[in-house]
MOPAC internal coordinates of N, CA, C and O (Angstrom, degrees):
PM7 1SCF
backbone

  N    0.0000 0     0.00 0     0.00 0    0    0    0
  C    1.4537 1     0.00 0     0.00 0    1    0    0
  C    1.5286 1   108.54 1     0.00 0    2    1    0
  O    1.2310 1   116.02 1   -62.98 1    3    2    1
  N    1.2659 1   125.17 1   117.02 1    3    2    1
  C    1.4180 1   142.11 1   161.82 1    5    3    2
  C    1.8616 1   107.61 1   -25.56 1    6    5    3
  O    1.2310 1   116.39 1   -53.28 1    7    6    5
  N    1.1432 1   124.46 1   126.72 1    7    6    5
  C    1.2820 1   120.82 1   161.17 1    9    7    6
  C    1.4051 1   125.52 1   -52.13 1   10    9    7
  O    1.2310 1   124.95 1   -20.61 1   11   10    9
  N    1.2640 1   108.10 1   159.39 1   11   10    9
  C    1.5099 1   104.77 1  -162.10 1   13   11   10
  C    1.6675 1    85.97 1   -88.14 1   14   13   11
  O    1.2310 1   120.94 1   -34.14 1   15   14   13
  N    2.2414 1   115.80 1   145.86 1   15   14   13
  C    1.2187 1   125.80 1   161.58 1   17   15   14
  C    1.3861 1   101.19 1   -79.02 1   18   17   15
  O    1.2310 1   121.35 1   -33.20 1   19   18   17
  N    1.5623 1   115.02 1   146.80 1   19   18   17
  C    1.3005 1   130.75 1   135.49 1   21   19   18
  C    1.7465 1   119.53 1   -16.07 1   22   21   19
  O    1.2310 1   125.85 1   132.60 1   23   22   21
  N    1.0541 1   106.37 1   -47.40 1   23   22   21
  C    1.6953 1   100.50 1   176.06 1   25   23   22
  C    1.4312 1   113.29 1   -86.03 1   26   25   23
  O    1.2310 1   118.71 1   161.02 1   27   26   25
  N    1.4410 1   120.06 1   -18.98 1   27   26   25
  C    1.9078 1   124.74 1   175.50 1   29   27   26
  C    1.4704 1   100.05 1   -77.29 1   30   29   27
  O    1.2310 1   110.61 1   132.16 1   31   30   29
  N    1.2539 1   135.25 1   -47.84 1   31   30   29
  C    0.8569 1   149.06 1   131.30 1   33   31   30
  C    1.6782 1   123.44 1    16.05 1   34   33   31
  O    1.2310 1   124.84 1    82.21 1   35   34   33
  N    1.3750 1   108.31 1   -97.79 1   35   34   33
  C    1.0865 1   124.71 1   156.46 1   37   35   34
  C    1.5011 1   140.59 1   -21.64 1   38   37   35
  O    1.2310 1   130.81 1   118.71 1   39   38   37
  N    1.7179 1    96.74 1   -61.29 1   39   38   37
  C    1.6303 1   128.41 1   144.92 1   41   39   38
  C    1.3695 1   106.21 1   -40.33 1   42   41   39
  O    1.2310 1   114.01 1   106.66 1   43   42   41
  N    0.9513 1   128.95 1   -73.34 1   43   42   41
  C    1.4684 1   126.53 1  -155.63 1   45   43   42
  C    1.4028 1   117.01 1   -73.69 1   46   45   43
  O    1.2310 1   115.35 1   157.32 1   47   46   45
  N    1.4126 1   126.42 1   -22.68 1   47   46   45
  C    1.4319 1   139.67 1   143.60 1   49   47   46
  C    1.5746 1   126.42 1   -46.21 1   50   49   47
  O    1.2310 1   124.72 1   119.90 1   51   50   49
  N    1.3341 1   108.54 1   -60.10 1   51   50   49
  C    1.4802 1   129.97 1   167.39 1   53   51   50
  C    1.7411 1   117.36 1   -30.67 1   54   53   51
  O    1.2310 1   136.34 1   132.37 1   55   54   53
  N    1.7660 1    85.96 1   -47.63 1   55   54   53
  C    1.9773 1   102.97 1   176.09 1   57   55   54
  C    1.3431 1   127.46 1   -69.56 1   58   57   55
  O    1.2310 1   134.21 1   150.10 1   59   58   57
  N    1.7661 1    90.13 1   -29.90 1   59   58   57
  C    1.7381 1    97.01 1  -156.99 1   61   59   58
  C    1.9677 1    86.80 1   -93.23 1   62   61   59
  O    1.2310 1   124.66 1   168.08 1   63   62   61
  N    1.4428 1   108.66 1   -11.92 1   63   62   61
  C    1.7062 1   110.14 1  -177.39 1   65   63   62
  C    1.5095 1    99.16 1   -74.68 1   66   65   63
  O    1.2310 1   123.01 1   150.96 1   67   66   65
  N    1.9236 1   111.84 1   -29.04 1   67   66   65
  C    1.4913 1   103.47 1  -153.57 1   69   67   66
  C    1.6890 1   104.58 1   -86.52 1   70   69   67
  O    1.2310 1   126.73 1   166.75 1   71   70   69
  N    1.2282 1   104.66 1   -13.25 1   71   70   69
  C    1.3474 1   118.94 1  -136.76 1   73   71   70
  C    1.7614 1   114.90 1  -131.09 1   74   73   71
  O    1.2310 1   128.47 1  -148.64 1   75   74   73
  N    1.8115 1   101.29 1    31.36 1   75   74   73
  C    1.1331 1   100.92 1  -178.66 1   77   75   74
  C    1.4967 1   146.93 1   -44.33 1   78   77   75
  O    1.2310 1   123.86 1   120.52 1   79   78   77
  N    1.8050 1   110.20 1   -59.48 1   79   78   77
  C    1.1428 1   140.50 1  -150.32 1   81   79   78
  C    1.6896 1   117.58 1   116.51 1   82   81   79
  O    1.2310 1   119.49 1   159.46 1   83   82   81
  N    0.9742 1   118.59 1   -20.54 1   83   82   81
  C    1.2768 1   113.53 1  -169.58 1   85   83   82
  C    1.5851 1    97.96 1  -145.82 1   86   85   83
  O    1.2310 1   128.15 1   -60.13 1   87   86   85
  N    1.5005 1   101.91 1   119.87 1   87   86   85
  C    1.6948 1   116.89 1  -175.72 1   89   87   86
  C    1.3510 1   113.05 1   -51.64 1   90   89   87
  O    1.2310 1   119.47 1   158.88 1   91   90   89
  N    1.2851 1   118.62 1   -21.12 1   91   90   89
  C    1.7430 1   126.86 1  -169.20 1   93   91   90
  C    1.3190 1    83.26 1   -66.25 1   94   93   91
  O    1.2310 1   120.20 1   102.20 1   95   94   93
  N    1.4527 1   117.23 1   -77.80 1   95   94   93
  C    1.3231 1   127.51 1  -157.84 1   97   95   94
  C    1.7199 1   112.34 1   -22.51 1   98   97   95
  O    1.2310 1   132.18 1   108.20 1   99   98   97
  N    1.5003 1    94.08 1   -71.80 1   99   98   97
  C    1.4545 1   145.44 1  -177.22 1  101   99   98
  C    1.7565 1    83.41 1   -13.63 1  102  101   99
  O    1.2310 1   126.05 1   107.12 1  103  102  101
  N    1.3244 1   105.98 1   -72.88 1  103  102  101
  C    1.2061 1   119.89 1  -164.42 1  105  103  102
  C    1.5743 1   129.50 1   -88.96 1  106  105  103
  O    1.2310 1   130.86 1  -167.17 1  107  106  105
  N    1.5132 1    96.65 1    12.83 1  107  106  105
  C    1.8658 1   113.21 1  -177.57 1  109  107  106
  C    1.8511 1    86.56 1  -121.40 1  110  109  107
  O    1.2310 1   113.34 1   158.98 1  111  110  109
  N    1.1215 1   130.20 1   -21.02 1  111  110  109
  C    1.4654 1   118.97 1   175.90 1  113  111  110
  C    1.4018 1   118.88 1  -111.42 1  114  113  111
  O    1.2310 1   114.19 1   153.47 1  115  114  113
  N    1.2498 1   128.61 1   -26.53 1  115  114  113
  C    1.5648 1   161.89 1  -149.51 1  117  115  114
  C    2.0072 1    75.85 1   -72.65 1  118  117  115
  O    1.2310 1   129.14 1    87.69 1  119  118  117
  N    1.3949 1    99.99 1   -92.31 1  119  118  117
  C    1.1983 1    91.32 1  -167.32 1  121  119  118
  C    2.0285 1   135.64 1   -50.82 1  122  121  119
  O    1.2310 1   130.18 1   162.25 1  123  122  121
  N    1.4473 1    97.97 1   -17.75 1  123  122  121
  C    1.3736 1   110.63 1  -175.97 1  125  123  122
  C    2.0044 1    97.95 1   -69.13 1  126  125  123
  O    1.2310 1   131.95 1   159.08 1  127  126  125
  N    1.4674 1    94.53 1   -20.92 1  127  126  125
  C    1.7125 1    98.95 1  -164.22 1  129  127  126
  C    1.8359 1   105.06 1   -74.17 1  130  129  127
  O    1.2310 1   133.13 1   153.36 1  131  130  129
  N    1.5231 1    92.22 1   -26.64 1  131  130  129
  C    1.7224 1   111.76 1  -160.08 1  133  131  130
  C    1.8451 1    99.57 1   -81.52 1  134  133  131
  O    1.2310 1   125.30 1   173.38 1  135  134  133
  N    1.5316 1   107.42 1    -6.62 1  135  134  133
  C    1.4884 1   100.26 1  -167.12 1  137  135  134
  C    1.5306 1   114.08 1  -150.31 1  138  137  135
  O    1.2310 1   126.69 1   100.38 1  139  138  137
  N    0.9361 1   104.74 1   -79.62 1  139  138  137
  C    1.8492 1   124.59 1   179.93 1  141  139  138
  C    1.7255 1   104.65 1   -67.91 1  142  141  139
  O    1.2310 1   128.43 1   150.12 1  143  142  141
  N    0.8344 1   101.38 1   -29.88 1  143  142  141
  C    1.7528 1    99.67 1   171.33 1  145  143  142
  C    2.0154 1    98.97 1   -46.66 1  146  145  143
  O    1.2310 1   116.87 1   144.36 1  147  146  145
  N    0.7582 1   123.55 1   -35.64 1  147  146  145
  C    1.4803 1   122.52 1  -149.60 1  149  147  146
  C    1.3820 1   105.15 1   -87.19 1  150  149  147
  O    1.2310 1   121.34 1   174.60 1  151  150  149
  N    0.9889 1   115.04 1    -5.40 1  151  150  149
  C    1.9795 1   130.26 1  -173.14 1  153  151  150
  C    1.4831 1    98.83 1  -118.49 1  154  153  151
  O    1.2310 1   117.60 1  -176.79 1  155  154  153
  N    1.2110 1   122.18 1     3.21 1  155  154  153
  C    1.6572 1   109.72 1   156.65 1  157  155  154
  C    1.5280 1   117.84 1   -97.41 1  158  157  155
  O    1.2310 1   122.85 1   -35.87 1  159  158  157
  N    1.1729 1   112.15 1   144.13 1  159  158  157
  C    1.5976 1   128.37 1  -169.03 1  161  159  158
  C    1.6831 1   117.87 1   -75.04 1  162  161  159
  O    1.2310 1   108.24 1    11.30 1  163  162  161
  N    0.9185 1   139.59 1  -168.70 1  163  162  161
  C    1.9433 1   125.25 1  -179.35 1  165  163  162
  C    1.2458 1   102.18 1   -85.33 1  166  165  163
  O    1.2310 1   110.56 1   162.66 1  167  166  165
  N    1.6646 1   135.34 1   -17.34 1  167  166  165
  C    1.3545 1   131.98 1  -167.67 1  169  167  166
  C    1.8105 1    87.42 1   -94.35 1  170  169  167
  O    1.2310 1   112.49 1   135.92 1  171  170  169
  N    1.1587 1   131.78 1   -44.08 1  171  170  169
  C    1.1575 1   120.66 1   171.11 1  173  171  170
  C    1.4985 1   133.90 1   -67.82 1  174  173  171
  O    1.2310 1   132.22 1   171.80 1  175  174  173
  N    0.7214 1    94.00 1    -8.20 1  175  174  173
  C    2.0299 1   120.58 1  -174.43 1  177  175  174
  C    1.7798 1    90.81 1   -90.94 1  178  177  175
  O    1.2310 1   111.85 1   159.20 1  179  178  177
  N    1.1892 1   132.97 1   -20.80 1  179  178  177
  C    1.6062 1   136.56 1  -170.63 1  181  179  178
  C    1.2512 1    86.65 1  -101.01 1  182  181  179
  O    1.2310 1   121.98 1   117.38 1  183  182  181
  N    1.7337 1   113.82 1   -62.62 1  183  182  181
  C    1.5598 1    81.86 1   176.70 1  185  183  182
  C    1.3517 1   134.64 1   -53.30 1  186  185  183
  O    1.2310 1   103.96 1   151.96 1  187  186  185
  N    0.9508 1   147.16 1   -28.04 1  187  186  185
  C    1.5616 1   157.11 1  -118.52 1  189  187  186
  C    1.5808 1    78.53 1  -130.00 1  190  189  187
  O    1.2310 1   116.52 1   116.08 1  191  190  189
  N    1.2789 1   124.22 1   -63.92 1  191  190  189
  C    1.3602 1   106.08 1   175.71 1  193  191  190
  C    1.5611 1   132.79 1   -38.45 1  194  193  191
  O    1.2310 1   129.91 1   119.09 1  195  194  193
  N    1.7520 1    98.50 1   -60.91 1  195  194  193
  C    1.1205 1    90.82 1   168.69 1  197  195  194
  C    1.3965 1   134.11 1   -74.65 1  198  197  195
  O    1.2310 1   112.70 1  -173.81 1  199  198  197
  N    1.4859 1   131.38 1     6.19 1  199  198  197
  C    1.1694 1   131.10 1   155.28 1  201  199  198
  C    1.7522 1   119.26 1   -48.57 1  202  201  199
  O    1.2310 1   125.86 1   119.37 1  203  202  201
  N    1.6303 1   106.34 1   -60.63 1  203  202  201
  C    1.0814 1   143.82 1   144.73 1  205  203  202
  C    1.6225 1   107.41 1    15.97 1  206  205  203
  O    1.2310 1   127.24 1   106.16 1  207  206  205
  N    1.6957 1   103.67 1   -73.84 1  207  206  205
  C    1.2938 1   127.85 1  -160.62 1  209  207  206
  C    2.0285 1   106.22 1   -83.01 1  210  209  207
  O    1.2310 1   121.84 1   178.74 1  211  210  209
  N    1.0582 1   114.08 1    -1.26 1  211  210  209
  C    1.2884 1   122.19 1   169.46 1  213  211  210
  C    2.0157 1   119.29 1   -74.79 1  214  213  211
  O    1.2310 1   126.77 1    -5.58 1  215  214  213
  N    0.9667 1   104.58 1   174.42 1  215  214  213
  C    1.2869 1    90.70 1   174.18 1  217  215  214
  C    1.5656 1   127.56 1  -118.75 1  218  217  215
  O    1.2310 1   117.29 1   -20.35 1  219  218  217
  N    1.2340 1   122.77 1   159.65 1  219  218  217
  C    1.1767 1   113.01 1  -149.73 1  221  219  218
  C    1.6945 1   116.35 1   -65.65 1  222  221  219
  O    1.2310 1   124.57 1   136.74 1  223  222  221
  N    1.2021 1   108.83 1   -43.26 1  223  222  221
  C    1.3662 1   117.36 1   171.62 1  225  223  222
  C    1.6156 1   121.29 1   -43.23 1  226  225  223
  O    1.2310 1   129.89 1   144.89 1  227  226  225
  N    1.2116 1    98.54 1   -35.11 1  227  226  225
  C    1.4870 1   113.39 1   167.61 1  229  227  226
  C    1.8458 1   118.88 1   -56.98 1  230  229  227
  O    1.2310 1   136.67 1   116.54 1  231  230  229
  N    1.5514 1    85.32 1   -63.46 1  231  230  229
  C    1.3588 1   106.63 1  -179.48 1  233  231  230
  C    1.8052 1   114.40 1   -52.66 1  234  233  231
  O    1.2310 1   119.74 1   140.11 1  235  234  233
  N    1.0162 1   118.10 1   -39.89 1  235  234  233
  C    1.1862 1   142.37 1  -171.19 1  237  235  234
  C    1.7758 1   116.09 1   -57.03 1  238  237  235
  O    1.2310 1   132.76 1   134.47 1  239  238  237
  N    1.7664 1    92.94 1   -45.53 1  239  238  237
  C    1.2987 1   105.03 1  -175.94 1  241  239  238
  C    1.6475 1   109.60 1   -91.12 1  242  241  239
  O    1.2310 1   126.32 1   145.60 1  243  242  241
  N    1.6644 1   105.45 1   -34.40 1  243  242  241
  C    1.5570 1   105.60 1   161.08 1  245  243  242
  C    1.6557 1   129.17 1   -49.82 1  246  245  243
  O    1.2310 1   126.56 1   149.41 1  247  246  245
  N    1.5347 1   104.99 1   -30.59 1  247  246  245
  C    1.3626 1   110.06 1  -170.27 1  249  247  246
  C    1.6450 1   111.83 1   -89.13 1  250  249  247
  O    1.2310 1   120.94 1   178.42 1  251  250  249
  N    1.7767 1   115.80 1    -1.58 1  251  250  249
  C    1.0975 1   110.90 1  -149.56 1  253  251  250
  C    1.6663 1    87.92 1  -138.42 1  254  253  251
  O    1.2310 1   120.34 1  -167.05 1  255  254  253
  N    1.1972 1   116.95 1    12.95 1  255  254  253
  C    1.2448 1   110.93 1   174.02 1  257  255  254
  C    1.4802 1   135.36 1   100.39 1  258  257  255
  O    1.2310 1   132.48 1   151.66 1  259  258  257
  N    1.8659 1    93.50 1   -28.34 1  259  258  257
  C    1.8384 1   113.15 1  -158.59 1  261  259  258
  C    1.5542 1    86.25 1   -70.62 1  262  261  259
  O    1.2310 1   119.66 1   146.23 1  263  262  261
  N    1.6212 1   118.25 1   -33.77 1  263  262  261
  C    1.8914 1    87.55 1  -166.75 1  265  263  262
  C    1.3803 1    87.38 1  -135.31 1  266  265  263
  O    1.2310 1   120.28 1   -19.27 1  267  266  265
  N    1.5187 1   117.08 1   160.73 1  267  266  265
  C    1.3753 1   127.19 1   157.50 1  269  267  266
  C    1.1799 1   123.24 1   -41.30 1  270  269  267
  O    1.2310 1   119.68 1   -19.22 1  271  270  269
  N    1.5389 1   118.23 1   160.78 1  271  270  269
  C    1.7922 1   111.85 1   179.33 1  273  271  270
  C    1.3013 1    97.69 1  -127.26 1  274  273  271
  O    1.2310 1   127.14 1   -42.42 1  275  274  273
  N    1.4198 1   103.87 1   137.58 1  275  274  273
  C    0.7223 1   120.38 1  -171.02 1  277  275  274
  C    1.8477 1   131.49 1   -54.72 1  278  277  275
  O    1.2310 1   107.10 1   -59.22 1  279  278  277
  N    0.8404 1   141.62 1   120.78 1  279  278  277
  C    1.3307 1   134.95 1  -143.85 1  281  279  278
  C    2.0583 1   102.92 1   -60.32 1  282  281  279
  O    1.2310 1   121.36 1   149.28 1  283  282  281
  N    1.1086 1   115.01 1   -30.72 1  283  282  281
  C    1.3482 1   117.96 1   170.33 1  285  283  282
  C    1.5743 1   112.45 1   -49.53 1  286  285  283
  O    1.2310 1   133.77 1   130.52 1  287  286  285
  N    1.6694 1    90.99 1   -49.48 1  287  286  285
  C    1.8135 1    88.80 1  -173.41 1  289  287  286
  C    1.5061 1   108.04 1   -88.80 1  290  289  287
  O    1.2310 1   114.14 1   172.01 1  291  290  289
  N    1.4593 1   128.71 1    -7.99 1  291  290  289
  C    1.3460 1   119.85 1  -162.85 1  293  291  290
  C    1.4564 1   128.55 1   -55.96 1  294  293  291
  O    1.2310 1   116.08 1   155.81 1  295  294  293
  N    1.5294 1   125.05 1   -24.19 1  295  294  293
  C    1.3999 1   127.78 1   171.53 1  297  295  294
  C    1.2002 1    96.26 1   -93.68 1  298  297  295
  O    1.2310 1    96.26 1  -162.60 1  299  298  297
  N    1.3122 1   159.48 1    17.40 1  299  298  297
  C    1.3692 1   142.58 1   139.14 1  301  299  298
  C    1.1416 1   114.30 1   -70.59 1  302  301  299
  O    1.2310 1   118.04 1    96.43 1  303  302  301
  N    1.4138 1   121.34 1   -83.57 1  303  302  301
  C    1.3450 1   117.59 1   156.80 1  305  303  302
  C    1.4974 1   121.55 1   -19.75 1  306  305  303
  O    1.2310 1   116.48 1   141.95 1  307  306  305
  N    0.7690 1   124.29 1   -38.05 1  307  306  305
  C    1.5898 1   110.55 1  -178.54 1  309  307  306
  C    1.6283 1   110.67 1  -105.99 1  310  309  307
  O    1.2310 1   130.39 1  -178.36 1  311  310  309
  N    0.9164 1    97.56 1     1.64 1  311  310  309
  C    1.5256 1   127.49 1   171.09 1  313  311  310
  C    2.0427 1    98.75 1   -76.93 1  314  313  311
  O    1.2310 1   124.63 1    97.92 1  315  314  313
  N    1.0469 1   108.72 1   -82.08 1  315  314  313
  C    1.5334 1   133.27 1  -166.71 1  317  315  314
  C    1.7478 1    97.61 1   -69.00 1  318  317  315
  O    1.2310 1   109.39 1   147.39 1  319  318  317
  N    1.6085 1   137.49 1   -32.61 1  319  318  317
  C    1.5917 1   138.35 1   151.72 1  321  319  318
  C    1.4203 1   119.31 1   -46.67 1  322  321  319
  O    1.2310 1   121.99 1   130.28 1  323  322  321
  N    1.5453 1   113.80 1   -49.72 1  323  322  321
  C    1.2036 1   115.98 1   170.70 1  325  323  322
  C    1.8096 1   122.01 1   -72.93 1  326  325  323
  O    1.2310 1   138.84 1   166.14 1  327  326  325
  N    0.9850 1    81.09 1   -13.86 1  327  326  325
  C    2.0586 1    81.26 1   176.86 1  329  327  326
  C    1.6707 1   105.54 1   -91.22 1  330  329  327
  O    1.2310 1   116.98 1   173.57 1  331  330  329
  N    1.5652 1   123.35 1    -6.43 1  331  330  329
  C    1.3488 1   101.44 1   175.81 1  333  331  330
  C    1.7466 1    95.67 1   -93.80 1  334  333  331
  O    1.2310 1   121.98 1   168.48 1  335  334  333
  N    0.9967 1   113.81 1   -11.52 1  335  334  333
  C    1.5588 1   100.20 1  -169.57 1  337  335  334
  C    1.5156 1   107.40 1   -74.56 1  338  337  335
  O    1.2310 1   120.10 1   180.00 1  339  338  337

């Protein structure tokens, strides 16, 4: 199997941002996927991935204050807060 391009890549992030399960999400990652995604580097793109791979309920309460984040994800998240402002 061919390595994945930078632009399949990209795509395939964009989907899994648009296309959570849970509308909160949808719309706290959806747009980071449509823009600011593109100014992170391949070590940041792992992070963001592995944010990605968490679950939404999780994500939900990280993005909204109710629970701490986890120190793995903490510069993403605050990474991806500061890009809507």
């Amino acid at each position: 199997m061919p390595e994945e391009t930078p632009e399949i890549r990209l795509k395939r992030l964009h989907i899994r941002s648009w296309r959570r399960g849970m509308k909160e999400m949808d719309l706290l990652l959806g747009p980071f996927s449509d823009g600011p995604i593109r100014a992170l580097n391949a070590a940041a793109l792992d992070a963001y991935e592995a944010l990605l791979d968490e679950n939404d309920q999780d994500l939900f309460r990280w993005f909204s204050g109710a629970a701490a984040v986890p120190s793995e994800h903490l510069a993403m998240v605050q990474y991806i807060q500061s890009s809507r402002n």
